[in-house]
VEXROLUM-382460 format. One record per residue (C-alpha): residue number from 1; x, y, z. Coordinates in steps of 0.1 Angstrom, whole numbers, plus 5000, padded with zeros to 4 digits. Example, Ala and Ser with C-alpha at 12.3 -4.5 7.8 and 13.67 -1.06 7.14 Angstrom:
BEGIN
{1; {5123; 4955; 5078}} {2; {5137; 4989; 5071}} 
This chain:
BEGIN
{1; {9304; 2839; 0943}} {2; {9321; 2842; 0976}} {3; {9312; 2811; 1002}} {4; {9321; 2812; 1037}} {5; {9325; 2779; 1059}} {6; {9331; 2782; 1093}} {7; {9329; 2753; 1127}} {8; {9334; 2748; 1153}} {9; {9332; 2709; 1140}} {10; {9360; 2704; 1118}} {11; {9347; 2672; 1105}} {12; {9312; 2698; 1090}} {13; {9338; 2719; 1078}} {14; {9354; 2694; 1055}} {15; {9318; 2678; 1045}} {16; {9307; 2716; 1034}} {17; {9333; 2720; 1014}} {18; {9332; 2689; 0995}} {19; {9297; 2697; 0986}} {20; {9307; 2732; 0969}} {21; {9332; 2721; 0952}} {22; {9309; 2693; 0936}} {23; {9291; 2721; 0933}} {24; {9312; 2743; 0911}} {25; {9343; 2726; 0902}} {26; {9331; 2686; 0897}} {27; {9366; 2676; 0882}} {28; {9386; 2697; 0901}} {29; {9406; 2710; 0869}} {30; {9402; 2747; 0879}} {31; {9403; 2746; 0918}} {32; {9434; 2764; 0939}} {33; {9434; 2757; 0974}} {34; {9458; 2779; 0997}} {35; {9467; 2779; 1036}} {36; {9453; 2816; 1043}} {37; {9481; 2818; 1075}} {38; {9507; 2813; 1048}} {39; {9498; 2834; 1017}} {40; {9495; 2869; 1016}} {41; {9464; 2883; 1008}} {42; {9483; 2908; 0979}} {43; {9488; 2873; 0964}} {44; {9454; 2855; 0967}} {45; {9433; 2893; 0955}} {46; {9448; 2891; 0915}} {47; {9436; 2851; 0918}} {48; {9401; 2858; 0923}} {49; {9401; 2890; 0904}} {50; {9412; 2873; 0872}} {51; {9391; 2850; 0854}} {52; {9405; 2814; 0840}} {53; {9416; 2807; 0801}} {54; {9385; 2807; 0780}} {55; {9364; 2826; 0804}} {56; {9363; 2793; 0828}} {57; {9356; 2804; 0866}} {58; {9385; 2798; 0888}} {59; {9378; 2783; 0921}} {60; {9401; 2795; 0951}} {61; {9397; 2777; 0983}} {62; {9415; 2795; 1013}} {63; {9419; 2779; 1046}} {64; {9421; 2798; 1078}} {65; {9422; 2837; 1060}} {66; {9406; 2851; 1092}} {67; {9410; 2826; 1122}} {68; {9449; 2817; 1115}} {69; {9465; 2854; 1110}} {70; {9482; 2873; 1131}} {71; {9461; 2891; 1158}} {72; {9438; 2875; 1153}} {73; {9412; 2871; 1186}} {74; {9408; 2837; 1196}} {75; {9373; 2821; 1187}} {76; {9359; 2817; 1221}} {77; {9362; 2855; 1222}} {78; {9355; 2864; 1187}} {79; {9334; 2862; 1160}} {80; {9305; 2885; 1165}} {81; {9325; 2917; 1174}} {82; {9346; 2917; 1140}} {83; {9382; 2910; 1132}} {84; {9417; 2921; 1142}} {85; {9433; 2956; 1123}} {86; {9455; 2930; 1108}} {87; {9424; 2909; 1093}} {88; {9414; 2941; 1073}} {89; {9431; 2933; 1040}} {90; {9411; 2902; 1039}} {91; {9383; 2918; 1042}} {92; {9388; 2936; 1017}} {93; {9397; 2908; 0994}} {94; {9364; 2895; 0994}} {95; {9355; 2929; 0977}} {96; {9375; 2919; 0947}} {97; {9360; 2885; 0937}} {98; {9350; 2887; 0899}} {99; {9322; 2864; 0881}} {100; {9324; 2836; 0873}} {101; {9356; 2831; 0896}} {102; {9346; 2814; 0932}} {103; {9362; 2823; 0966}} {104; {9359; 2795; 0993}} {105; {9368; 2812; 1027}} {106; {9371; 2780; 1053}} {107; {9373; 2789; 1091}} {108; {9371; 2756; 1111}} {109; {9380; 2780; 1139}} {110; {9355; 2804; 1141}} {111; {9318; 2797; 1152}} {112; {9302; 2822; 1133}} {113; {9309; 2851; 1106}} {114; {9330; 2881; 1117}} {115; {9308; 2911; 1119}} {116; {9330; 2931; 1095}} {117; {9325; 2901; 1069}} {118; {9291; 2905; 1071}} {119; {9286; 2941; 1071}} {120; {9309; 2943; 1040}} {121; {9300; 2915; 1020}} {122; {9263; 2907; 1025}} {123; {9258; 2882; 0999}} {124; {9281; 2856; 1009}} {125; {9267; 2823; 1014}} {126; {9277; 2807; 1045}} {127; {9278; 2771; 1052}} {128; {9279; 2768; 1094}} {129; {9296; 2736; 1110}} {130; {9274; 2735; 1142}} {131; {9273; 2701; 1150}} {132; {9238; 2685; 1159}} {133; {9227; 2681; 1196}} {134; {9200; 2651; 1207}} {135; {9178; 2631; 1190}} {136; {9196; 2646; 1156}} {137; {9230; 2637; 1170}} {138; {9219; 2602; 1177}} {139; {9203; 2596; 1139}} {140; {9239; 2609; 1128}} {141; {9254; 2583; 1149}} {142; {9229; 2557; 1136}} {143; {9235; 2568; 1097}} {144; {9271; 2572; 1104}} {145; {9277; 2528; 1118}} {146; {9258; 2521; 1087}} {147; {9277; 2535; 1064}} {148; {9305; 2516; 1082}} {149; {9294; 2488; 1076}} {150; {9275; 2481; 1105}} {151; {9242; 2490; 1128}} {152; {9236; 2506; 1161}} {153; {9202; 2510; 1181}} {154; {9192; 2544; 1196}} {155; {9198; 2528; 1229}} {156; {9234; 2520; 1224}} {157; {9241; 2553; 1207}} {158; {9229; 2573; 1235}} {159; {9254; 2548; 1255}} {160; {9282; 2561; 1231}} {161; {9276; 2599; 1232}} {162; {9276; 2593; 1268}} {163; {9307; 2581; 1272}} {164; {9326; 2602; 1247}} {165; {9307; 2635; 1250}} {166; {9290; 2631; 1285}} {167; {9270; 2665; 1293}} {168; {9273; 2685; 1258}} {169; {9256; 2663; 1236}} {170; {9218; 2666; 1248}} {171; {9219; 2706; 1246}} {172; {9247; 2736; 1243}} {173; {9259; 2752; 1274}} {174; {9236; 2781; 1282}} {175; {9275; 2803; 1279}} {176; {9286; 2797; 1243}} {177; {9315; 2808; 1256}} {178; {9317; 2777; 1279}} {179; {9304; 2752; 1255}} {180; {9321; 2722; 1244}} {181; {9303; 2707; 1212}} {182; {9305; 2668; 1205}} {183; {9335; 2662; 1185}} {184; {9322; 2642; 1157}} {185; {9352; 2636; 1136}} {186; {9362; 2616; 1176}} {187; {9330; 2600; 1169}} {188; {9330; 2588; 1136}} {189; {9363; 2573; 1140}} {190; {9352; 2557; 1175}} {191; {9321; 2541; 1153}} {192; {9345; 2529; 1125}} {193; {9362; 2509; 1156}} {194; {9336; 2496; 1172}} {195; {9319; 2484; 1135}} {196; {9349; 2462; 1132}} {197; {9352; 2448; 1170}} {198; {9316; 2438; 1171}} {199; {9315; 2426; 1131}} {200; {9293; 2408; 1121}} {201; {9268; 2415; 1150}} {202; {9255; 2458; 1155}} {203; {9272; 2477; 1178}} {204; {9255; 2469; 1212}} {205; {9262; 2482; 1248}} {206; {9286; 2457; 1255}} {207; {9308; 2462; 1226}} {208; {9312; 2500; 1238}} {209; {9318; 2492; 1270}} {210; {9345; 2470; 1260}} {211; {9360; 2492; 1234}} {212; {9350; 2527; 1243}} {213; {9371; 2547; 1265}} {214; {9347; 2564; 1290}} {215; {9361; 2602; 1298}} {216; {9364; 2615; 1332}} {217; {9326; 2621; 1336}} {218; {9326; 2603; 1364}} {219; {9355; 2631; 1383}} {220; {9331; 2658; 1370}} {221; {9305; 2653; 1394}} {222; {9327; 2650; 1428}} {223; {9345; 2677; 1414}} {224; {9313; 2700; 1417}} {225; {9304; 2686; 1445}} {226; {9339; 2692; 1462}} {227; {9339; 2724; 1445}} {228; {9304; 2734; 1458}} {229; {9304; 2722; 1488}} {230; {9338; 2738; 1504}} {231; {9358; 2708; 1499}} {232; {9388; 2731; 1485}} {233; {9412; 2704; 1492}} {234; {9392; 2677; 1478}} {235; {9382; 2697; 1449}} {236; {9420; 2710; 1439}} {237; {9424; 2670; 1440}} {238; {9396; 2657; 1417}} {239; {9406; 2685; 1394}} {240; {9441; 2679; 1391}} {241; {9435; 2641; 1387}} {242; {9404; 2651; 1360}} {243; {9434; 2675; 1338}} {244; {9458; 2648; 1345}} {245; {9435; 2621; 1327}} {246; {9427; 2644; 1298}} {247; {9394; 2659; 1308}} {248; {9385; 2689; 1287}} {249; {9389; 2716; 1304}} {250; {9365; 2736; 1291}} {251; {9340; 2714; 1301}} {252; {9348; 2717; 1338}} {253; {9345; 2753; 1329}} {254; {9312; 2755; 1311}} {255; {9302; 2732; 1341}} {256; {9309; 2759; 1368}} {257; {9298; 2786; 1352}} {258; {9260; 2769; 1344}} {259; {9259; 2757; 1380}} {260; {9262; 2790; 1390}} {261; {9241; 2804; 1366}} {262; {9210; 2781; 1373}} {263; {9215; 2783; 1406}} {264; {9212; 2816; 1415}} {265; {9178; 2825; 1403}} {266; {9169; 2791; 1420}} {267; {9181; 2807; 1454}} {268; {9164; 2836; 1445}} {269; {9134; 2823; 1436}} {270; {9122; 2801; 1467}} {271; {9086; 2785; 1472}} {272; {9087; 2786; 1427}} {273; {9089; 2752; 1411}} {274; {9125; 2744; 1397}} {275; {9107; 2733; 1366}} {276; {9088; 2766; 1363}} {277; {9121; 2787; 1368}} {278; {9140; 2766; 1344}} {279; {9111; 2776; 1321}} {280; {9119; 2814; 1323}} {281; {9148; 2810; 1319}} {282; {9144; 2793; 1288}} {283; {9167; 2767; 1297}} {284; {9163; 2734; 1274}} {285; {9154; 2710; 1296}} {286; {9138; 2730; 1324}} {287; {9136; 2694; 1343}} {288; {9171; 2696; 1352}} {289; {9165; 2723; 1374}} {290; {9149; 2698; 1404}} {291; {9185; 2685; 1407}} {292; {9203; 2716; 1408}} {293; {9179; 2730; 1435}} {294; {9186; 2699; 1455}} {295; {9221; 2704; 1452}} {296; {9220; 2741; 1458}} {297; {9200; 2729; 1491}} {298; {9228; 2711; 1505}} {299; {9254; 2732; 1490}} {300; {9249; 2769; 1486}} {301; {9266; 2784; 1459}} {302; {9266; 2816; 1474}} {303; {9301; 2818; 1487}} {304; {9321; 2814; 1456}} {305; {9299; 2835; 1434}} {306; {9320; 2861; 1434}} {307; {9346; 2839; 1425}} {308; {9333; 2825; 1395}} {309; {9322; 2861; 1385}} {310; {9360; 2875; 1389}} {311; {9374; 2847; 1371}} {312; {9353; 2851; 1344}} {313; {9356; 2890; 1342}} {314; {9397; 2880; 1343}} {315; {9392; 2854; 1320}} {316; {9377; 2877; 1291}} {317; {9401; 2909; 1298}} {318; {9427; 2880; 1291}} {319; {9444; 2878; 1326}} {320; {9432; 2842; 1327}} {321; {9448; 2832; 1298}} {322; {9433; 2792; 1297}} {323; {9406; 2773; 1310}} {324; {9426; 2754; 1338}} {325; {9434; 2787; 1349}} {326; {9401; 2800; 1354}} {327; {9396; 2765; 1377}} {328; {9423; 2773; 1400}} {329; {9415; 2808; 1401}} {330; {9382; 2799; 1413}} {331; {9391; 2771; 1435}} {332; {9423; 2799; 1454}} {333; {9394; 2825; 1460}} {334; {9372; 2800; 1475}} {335; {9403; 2787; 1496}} {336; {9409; 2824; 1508}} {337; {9371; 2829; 1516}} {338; {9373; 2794; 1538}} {339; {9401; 2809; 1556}} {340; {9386; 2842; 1560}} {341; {9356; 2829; 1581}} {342; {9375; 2803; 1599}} 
């Protein structure tokens, strides 16, 4: 039997494979776990190829076999078009797993199965770390203070994925490229914190606002605005203040790139209801859309369209090598296009 967890929430990952391994190995006594960017696979194949003393099934859990070897492509990038010439042999190794032996493959850094896993082996069962979005991220927040030893109303968790996660936690980023899930082993140990400050009382708003450190939400907004509104100098000053402070900047990103994406078929589609466009589009929360027209209104994003499109492009033929870069390389285009009609 051949299991394959991957994330992109590390904190799923680990709660996955806890669950196997209750699974098939309760006692541990015949469970092997290995660092896949470590071992070579010519060592790990004659593990799950031979069975245990007495006919027993071995378990062998290896971390990382695809995500953490060399050439590997990066996981924003990845998953779907296959792995790296180098990955191969692992591939292969899944091809070699004998009954009644087990072979745990654990990828916290891939978001989905590599193609090439899944065209050769089909029957894997796959365990996916997708953290939960809305309503089900806010029972998970609820069920996660009582099991610390506490209690905490819908209201104040919404107040808590606000200010931890501000923007990704209601719905994914219509680029999954861009998107920036809730981090929820940041979470849990932010509810642990806040279960002890507020002992014996819940968790309430005033306890997070006291304890909680609120991320740079508040930069991302000016920053768009800035960014939108041909601010450049303004904009290059939010954002360095925003990386400076340890805002994610992937988030700025994914920010960007959906204000450009709604945007455009807003523009294009004058006299139509935002909410009706939104609803095309199949955006989550179509409703969203009114405030994007009205800031499209003031703030056409017409002249740095192209921008965002050539960093992108840059970005995925890898002459953008981070996220920050991307933001500059946006924000130097739309500099040059200021000067150009000035």
């Amino acid at each position: 039997m051949i299991f394959f967890v991957h994330g992109p929430d590390a904190n799923l990952v680990r709660e996955h494979v806890r669950a196997i391994l209750r699974q098939v190995d309760p006692d541990g006594a015949n469970t092997t776990r290995l660092d896949g960017r470590s071992t070579p696979v010519a060592k790990i194949g004659p593990m799950v190829a031979t069975p245990g003393f007495f006919g027993a099934g071995r378990v062998i859990v290896v971390d990382d076999l695809f995500g953490g070897r060399p050439g590997k492509k990066s996981a924003a990038a990845d998953d779907e078009t296959g792995v790296s010439e180098n990955s191969s042999e692992a591939v292969e190794l899944l091809m070699q797993v004998v009954e009644p032996n087990t072979l745990i493959v654990v990828e916290p850094s891939l978001s989905s199965v590599p193609a090439a896993v899944k065209k050769r082996a089909p029957a894997l069962e796959v365990r996916s770390g997708v953290p939960p979005r809305g309503n089900a991220l806010v029972t998970w927040v609820i069920e996660q203070a009582t099991r610390a030893g506490s209690s905490i109303d819908q209201s104040a968790a919404r107040a808590l994925l606000d200010a931890m996660s501000p923007g990704s936690w209601q719905n994914a980023a219509s680029n999954p490229r861009y998107d920036v899930p809730p981090d929820l082993d940041a979470i849990q140990q932010e509810i642990s914190k806040l279960a002890a400050y507020a002992h014996p009382h819940p968790i309430d708003r005033k306890a997070i606002s006291a304890m909680t450190a609120t991320t740079v939400a508040d930069q991302l907004f000016p920053f768009l605005s800035a960014l939108f509104g041909g601010e450049t100098d303004q904009a290059i000053k939010l954002l360095s203040d925003a990386l400076d402070r340890g805002d994610d900047q992937f988030r700025l990103v994914a920010q960007v790139m959906q204000q450009v994406e709604l945007s455009v078929p807003l523009e294009a589609a004058r006299g139509k209801s935002p909410e009706s466009v939104g609803t095309d589009l199949a955006v989550p929360n179509p409703r969203r859309m009114a405030a994007i027209e009205r800031s499209t209104r003031v703030h056409p994003v017409t002249p740095i369209h192209g921008a965002v499109i050539d960093a992108d492009r840059d970005s995925k033929r890898g002459r953008l090598r981070t996220a920050d870069d991307v933001l500059f390389a946006v924000l130097a285009a739309t500099a040059k296009q200021k000067r150009i009609r000035r």
